[in-house]
C-alpha positions in Angstrom: -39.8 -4.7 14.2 -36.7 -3.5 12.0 -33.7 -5.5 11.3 -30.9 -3.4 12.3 -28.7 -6.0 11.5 -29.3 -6.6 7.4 -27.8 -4.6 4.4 -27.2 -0.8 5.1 -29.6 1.5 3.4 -28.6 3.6 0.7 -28.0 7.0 2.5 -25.8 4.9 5.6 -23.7 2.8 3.3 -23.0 6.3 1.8 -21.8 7.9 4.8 -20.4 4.7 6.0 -18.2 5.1 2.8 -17.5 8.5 3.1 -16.2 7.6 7.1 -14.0 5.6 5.3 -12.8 7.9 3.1 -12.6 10.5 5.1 -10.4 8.7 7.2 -8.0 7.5 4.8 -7.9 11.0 3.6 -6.7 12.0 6.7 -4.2 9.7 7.7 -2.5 11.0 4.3 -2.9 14.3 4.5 -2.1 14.8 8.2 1.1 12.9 8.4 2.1 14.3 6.0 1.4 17.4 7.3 -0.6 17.8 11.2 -1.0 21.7 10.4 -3.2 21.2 7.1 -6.7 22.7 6.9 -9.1 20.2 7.3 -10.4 21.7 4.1 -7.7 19.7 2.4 -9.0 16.2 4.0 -12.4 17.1 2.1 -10.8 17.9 -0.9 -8.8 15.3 -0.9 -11.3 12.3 0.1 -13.4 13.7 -2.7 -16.8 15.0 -0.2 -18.4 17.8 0.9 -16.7 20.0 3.8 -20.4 19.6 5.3 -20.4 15.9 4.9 -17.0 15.7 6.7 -18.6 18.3 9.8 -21.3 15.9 9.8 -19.1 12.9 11.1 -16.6 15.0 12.6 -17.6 18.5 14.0 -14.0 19.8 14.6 -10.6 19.4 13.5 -9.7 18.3 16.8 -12.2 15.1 17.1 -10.8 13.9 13.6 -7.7 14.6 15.0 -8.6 12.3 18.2 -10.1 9.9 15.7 -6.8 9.2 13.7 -4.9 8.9 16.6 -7.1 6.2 18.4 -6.9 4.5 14.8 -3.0 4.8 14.4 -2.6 3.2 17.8 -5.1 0.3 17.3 -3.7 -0.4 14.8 0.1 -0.4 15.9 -1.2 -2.4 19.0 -2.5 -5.2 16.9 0.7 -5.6 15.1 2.6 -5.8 18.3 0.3 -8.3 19.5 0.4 -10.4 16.5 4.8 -10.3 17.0 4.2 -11.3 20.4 2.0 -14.3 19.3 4.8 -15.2 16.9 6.6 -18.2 17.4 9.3 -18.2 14.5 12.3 -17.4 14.4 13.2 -14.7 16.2 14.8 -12.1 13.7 12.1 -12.9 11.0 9.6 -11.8 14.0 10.8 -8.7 14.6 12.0 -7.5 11.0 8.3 -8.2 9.7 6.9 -6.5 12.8 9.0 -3.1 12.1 8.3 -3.7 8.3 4.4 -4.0 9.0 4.5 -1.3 11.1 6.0 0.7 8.8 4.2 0.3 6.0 0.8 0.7 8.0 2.3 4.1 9.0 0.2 3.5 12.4 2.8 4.1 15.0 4.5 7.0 12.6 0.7 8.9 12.7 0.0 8.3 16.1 3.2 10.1 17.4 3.2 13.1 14.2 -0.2 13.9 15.7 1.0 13.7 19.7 0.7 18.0 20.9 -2.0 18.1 18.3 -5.1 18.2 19.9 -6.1 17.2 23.5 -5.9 13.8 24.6 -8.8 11.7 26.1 -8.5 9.0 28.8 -8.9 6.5 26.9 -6.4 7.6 24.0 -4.0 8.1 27.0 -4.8 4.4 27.9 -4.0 3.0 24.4 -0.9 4.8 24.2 -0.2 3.1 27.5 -1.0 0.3 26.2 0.7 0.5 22.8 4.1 1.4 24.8 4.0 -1.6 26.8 3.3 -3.6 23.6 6.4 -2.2 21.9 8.4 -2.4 24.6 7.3 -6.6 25.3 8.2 -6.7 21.4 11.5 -5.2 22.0 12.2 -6.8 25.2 11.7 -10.1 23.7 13.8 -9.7 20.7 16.5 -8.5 22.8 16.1 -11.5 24.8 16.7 -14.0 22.3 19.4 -12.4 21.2 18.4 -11.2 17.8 18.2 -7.3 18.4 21.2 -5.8 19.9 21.8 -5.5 23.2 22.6 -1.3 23.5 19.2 -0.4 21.3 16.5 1.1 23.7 12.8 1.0 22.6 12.9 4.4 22.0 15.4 4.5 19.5 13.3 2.2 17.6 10.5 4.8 17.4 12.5 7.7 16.6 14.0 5.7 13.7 11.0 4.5 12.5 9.4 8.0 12.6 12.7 9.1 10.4 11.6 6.6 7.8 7.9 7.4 7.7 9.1 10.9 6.6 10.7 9.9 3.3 8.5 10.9 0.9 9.6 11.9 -2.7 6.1 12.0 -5.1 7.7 14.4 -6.8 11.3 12.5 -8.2 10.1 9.0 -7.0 11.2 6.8 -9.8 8.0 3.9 -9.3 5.4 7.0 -8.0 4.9 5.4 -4.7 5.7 8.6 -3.5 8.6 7.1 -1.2 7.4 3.8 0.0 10.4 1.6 -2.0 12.7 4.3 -0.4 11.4 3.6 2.9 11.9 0.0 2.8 15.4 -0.1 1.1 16.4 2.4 3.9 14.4 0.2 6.6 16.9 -3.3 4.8 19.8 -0.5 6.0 18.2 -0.2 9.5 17.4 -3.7 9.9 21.3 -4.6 9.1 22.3 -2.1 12.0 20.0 -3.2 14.4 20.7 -6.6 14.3 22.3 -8.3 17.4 25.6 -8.3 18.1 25.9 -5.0 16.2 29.5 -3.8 15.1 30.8 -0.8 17.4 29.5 0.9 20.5 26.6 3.4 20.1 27.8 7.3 21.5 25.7 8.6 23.9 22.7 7.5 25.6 19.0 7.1 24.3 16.1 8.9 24.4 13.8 7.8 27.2 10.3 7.2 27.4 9.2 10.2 29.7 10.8 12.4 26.6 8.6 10.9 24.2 5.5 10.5 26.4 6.0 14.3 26.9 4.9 15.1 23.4 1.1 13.9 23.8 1.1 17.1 26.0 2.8 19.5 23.9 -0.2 21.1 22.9 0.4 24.9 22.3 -3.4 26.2 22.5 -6.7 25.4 20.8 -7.0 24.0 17.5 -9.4 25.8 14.9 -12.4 24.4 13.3 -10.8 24.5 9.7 
């Protein structure tokens, strides 16, 4: 009988590469930019347009597959605050500064009205929200984050930071990412319990941001 389990063989630890690359492709090109062809994925992962069709027959299922990757992963980070025990502040800074630079929760909401959700991406979006929201709740709760900050105004900020990017007059070619965490330092500092004056106006709520996953405006094309 054949041992599934050894080394892949030459052609699957190919594709299993090119999955891979595809992927990461992806995630740059679409948050950058949700309306590119997916003609620019290929180009950019470096494969075949009919290697990428292979693993992903439509636009829209690649679309489904960052999205269920973006929130994984900006579930685990939430779940690894919420299994933090140190101080407080130092929790939730490097949360939002993991986050951030993971990009997870900033593709995951760029690609909501993109494509048509499944169950169990509407689940992990569930799921992700009342991760944050624990995360928030707690920090709050201790007194480190201040007390007129709604978990939604976290996200929204967050998504403002995720759009910095300068590859063309970025000094270190990073193509924003020092911006992103100087301007996150700034954040951090007004975010910070008690927090100097009032905040105008009230928050977005989460029934306004839930709304986008449904925002779709009609089908999405093969390329």
């Amino acid at each position: 009988m054949r041992n599934t389990d050894g080394p892949l063989s030459g052609r699957r630890r190919e594709a299993a590469r090119n999955d891979v690359e595809i992927l990461d492709a992806a995630r740059e090109v679409f948050l950058a930019d949700p309306t590119a062809p997916i003609s620019a994925v290929a180009a950019r992962a470096k494969v075949g347009i009919s290697a990428l069709y292979r693993r992903y027959p439509s636009k829209e299922d690649l679309l489904r597959e960052l999205a269920r990757d973006g929130l994984a992963r900006y579930g685990a980070e939430l779940e690894r605050a919420l299994a933090d025990d140190r101080d407080p502040w130092t929790v939730y800074a490097e949360c939002l500064t993991r986050i951030l630079d993971g990009g997870s929760q900033a593709l995951a909401q760029r690609l909501a009205g993109t494509f048509t959700p499944t169950p169990d991406l509407t689940e992990l979006a569930r799921r992700a929200g009342e991760l944050a929201t624990a995360v928030h709740q707690r920090a709050q709760r201790d007194q480190a984050l201040r007390g007129d900050v709604s978990h939604e105004d976290v996200v929204l900020l967050l998504e403002t930071l995720n759009a910095i990017s300068l590859h063309s007059i970025s000094r270190s070619g990073d193509g924003g990412h020092a911006l992103r965490r100087r301007y996150l330092a700034l954040l951090l500092q007004a975010l910070r319990a008690p927090g100097a004056e009032p905040l105008p106006g009230p928050p977005a709520g989460a029934a306004e941001l839930s709304a986008r996953w449904r925002g779709q405006a009609g089908p999405v094309d093969r390329d």
